[in-house]
Rosetta silent file (secondary structure, phi, psi, omega in degrees, C-alpha in Angstrom):
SEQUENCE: XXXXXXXXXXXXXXXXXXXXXXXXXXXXXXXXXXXXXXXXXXXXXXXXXXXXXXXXXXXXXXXXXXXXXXXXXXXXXXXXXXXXXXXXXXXXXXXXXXXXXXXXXXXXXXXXXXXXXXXXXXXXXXXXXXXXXXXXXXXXXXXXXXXXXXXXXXXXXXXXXXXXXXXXXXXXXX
SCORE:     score description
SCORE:     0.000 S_00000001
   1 L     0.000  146.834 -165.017  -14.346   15.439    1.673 S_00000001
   2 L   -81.299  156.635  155.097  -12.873   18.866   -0.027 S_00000001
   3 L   -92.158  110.123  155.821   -9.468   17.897   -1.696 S_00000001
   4 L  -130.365 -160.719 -156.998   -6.302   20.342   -0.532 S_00000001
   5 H   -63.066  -57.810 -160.756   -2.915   20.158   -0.007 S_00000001
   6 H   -73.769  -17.271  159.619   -3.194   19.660    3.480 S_00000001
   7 H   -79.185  -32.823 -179.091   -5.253   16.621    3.458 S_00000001
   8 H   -47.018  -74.471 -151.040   -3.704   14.826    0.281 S_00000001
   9 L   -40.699  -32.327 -173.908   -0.161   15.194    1.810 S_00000001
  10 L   -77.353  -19.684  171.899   -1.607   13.098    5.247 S_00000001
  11 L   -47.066  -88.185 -139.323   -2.379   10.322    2.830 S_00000001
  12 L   -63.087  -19.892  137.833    0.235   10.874    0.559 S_00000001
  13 L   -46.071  -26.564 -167.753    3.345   10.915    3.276 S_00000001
  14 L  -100.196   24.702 -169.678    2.337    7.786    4.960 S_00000001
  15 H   -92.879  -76.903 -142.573    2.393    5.565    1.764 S_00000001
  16 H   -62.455  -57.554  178.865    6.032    4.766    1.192 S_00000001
  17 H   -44.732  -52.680 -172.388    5.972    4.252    5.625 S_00000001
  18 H   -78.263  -36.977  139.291    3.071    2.164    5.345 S_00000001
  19 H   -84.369   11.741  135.163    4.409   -0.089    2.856 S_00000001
  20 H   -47.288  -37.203  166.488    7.770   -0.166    4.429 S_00000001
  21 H   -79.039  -84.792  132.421    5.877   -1.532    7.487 S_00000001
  22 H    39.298  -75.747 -136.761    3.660   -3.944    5.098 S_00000001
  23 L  -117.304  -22.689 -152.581    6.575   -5.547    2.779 S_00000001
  24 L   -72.683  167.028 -163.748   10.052   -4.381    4.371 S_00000001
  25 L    57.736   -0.291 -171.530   11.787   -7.744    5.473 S_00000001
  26 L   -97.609  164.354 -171.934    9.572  -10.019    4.380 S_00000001
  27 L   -76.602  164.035 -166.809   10.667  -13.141    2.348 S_00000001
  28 H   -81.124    2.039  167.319   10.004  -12.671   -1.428 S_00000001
  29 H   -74.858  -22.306  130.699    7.448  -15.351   -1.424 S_00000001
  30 H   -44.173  -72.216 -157.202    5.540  -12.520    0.062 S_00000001
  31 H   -77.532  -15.513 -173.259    6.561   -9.980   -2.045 S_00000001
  32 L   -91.000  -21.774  168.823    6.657  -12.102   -5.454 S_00000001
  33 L   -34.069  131.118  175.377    3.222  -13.458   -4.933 S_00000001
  34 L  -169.125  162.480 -150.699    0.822  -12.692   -7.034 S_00000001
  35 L   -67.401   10.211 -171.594   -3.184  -13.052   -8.561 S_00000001
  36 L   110.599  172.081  174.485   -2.073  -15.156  -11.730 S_00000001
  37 L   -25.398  107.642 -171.732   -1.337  -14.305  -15.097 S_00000001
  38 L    54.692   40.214 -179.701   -0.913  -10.348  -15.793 S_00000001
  39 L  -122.889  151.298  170.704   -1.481   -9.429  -11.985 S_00000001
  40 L   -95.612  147.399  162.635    1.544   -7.393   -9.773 S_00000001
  41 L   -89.885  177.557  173.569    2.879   -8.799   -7.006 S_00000001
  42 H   -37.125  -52.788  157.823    3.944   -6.634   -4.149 S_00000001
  43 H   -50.256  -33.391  168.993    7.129   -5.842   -5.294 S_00000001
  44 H   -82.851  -11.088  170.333    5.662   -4.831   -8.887 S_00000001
  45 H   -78.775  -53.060  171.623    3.066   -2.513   -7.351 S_00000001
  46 L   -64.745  -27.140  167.597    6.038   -0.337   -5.195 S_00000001
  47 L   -94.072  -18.003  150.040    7.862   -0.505   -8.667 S_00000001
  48 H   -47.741  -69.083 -142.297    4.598    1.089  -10.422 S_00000001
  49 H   -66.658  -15.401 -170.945    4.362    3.428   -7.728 S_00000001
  50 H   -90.477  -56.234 -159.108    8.484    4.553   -8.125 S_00000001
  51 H   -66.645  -48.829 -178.389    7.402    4.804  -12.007 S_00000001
  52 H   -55.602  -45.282 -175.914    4.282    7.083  -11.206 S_00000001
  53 H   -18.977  -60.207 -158.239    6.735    9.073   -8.973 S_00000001
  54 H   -84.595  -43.480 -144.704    8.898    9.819  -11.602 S_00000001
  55 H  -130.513   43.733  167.815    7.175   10.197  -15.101 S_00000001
  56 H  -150.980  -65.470 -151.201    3.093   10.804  -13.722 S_00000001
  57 H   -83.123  -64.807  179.644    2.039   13.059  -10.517 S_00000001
  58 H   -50.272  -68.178  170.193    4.794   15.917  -10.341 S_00000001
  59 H    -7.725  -83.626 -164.450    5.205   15.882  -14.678 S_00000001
  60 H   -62.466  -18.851  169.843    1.573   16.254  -14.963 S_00000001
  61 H   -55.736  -48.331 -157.051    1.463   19.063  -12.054 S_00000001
  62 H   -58.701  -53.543  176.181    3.902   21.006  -14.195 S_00000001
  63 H   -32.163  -87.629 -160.852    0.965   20.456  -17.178 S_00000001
  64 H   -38.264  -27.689 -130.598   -1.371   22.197  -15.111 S_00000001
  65 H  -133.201  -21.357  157.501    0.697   24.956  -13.839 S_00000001
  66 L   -20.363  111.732  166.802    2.030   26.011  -17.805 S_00000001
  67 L  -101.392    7.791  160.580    1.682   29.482  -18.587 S_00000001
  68 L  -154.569  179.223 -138.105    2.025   29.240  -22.028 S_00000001
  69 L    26.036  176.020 -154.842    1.691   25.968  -24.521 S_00000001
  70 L   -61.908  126.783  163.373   -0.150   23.132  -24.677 S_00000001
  71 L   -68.845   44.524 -172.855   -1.598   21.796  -21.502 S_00000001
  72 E  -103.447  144.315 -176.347   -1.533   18.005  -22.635 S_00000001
  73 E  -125.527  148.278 -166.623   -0.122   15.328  -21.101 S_00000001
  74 L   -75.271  156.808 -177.374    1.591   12.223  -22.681 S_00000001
  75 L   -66.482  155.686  163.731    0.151    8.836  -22.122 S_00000001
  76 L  -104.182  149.523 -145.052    1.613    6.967  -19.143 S_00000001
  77 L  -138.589   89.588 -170.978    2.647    4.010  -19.783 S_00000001
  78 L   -73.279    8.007  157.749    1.756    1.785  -16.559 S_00000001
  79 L   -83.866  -19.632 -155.295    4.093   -1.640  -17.758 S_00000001
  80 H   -91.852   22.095  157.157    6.800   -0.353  -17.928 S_00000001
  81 H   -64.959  -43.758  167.214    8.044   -0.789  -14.041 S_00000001
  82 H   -38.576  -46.443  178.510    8.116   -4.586  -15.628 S_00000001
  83 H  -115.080   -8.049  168.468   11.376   -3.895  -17.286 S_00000001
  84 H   -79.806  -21.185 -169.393   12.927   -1.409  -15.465 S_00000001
  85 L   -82.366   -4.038 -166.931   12.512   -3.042  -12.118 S_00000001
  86 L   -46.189  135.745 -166.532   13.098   -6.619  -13.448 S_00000001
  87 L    54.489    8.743 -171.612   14.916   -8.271  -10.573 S_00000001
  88 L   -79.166  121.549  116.541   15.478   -5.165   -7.851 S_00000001
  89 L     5.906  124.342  174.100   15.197   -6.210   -4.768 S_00000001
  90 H   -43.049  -72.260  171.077   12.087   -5.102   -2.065 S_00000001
  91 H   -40.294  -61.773 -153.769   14.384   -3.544    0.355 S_00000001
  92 H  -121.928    7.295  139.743   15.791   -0.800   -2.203 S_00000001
  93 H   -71.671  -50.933  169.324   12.377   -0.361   -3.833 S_00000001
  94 L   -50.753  -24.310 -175.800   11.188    0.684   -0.606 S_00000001
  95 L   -84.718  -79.009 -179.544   14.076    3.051    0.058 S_00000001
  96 H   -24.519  -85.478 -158.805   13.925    4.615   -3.862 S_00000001
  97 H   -34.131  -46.976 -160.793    9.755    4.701   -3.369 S_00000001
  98 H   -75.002  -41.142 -165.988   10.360    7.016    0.312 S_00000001
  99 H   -79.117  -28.180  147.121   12.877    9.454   -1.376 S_00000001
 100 H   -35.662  -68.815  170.962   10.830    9.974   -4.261 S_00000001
 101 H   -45.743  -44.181  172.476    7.935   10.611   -2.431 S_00000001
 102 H   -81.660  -18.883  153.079    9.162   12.905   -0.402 S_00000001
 103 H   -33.976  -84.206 -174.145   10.787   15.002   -3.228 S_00000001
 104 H   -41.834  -40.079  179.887    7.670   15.141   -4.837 S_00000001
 105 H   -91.623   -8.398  170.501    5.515   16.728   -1.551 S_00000001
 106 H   -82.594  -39.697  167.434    8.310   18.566   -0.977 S_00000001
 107 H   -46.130  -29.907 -158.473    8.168   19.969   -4.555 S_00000001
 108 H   -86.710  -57.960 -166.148    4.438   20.340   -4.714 S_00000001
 109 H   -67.055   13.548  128.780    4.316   22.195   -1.232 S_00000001
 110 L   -88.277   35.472  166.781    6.826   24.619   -2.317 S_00000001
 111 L  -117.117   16.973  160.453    4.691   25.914   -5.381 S_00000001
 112 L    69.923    3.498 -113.540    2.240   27.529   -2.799 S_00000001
 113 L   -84.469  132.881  157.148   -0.312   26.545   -5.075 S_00000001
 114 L   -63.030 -176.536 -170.570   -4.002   28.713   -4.649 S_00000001
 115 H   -83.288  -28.001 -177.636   -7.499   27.581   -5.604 S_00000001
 116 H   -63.461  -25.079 -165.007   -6.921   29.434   -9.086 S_00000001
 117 H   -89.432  -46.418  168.059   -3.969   27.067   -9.680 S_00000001
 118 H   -48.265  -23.559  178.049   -6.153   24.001   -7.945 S_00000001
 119 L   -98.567   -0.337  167.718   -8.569   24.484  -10.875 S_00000001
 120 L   -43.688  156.974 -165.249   -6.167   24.763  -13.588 S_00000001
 121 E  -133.040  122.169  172.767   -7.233   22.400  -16.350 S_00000001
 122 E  -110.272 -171.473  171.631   -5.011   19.943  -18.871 S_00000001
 123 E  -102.394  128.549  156.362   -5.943   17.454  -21.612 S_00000001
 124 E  -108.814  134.154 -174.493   -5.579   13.637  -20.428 S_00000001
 125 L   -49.161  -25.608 -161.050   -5.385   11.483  -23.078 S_00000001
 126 L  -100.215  -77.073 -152.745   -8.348    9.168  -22.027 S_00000001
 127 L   -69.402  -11.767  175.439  -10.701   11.665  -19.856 S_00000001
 128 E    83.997 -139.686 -163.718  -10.264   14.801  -22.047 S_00000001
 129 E   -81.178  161.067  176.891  -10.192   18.003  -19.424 S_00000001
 130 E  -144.169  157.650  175.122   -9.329   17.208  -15.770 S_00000001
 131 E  -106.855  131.003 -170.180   -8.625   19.508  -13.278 S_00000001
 132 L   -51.939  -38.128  150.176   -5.338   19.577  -11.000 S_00000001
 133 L   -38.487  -53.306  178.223   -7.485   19.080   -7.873 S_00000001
 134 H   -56.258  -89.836  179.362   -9.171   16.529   -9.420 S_00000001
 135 H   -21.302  -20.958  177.158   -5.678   14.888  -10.172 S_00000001
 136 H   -88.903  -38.386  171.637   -4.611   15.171   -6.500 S_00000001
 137 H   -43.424  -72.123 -173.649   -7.655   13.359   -5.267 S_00000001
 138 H   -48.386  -19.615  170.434   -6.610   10.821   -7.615 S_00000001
 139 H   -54.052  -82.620 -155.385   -2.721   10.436   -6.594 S_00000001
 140 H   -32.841  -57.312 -140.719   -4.337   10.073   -2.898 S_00000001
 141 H   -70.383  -59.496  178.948   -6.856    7.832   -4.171 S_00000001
 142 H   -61.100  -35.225  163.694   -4.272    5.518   -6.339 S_00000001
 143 H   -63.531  -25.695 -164.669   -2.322    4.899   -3.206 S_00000001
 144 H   -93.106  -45.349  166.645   -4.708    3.769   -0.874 S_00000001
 145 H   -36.441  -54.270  174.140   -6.078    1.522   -4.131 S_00000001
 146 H   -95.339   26.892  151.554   -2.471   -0.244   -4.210 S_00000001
 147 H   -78.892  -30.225 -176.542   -2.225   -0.712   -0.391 S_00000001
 148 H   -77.822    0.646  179.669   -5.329   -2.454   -0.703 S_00000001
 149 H   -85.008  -42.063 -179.451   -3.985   -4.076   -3.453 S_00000001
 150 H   -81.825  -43.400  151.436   -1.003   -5.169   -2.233 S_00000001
 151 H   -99.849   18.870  126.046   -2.970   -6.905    0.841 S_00000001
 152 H   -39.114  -40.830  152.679   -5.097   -8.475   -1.338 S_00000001
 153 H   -75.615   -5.270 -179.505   -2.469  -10.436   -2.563 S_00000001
 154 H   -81.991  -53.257 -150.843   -0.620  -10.678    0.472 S_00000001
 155 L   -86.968    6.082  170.069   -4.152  -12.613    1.854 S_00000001
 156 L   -81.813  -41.215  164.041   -4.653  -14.255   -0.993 S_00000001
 157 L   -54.850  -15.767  155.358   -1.179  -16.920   -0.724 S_00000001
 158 L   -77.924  -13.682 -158.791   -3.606  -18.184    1.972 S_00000001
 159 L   -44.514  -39.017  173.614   -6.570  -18.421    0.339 S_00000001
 160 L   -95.408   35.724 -165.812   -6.743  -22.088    0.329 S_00000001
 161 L  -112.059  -54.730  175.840   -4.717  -22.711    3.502 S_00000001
 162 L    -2.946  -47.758  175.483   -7.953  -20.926    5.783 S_00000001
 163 H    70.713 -162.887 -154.079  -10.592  -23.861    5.788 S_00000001
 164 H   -73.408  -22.538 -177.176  -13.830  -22.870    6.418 S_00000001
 165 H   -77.246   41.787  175.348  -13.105  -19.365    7.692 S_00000001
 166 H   -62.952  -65.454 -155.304  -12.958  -18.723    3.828 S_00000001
 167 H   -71.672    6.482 -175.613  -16.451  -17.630    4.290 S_00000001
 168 H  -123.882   28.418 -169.249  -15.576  -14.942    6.707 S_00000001
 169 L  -164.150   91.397 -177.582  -12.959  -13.312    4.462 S_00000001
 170 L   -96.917   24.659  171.535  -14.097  -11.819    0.836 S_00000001
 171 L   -93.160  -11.928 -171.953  -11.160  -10.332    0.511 S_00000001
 172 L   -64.995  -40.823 -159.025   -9.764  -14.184   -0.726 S_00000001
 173 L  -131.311   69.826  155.215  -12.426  -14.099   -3.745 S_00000001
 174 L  -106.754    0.000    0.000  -13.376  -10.875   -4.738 S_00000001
């Protein structure tokens, strides 16, 4: 599938809705759950995802879109949702997470952007050059990675309550 605008954005609109259906209301033994020792629970994934908001996806569009100095972009620094988020609430992650989001596609879809601009190129610290297309795939991509992430761990506080249909469900032990 080609990456543009108009496809990211059907992803990238439904996230903050689809985990708002997913997590909103639920008790935090849902949302606090989680895979063991240096794993997020629900609530710490939606408090990444507030953190990318802010400091990762728009930021680095601006790299790409530079008409003069360095295109480089500073490391992101994917713990640190751990301390700002320490104790917030589901409910007003979920709110923060929608109004973000929708900043951000409203910001991107007013820069108009053309295929010369989709191919603009930065430095990432890890991958060297990447391209701003490439980087949108990858937003899109990183959401639909922590919905499945987030019910993986939802379907996991069952894993040993199931009984034999264990063996009909890899999602318990992958």
């Amino acid at each position: 599938m080609n990456v543009d605008l108009v496809s990211a954005t059907q992803v990238l609109e439904r996230t903050p809705a689809v985990l708002g259906a997913l997590l909103g209301g639920l008790s935090p033994a849902w949302t606090e759950g989680d895979e063991g020792p240096e794993s997020w629970s629900p609530r710490m994934v939606v408090a990444h995802l507030i953190h990318a908001e802010r400091n990762n996806w728009i930021p680095r569009a601006r790299v790409f879109l530079r008409k003069d100095g360095p295109r480089t972009f500073s490391p992101f620094d994917q713990a640190a949702p751990v301390e700002e988020f320490a104790g917030a609430q589901i409910e007003a992650l979920l709110d923060t997470f929608a109004r973000l989001r929708a900043e951000s596609l409203a910001t991107i879809a007013g820069w108009g952007l053309d295929e010369a601009e989709f191919a603009a190129t930065a430095e990432h610290p890890r991958f060297g050059t990447v391209t701003l297309r490439q980087m949108l795939a990858a937003w899109v991509a990183h959401d639909l990675a922590h919905i499945a992430q987030v019910s993986r761990v939802m379907a996991r506080q069952y894993r040993d309550e199931v009984g034999p249909w264990r063996a009909f469900l890899p999602i318990l032990d992958r």
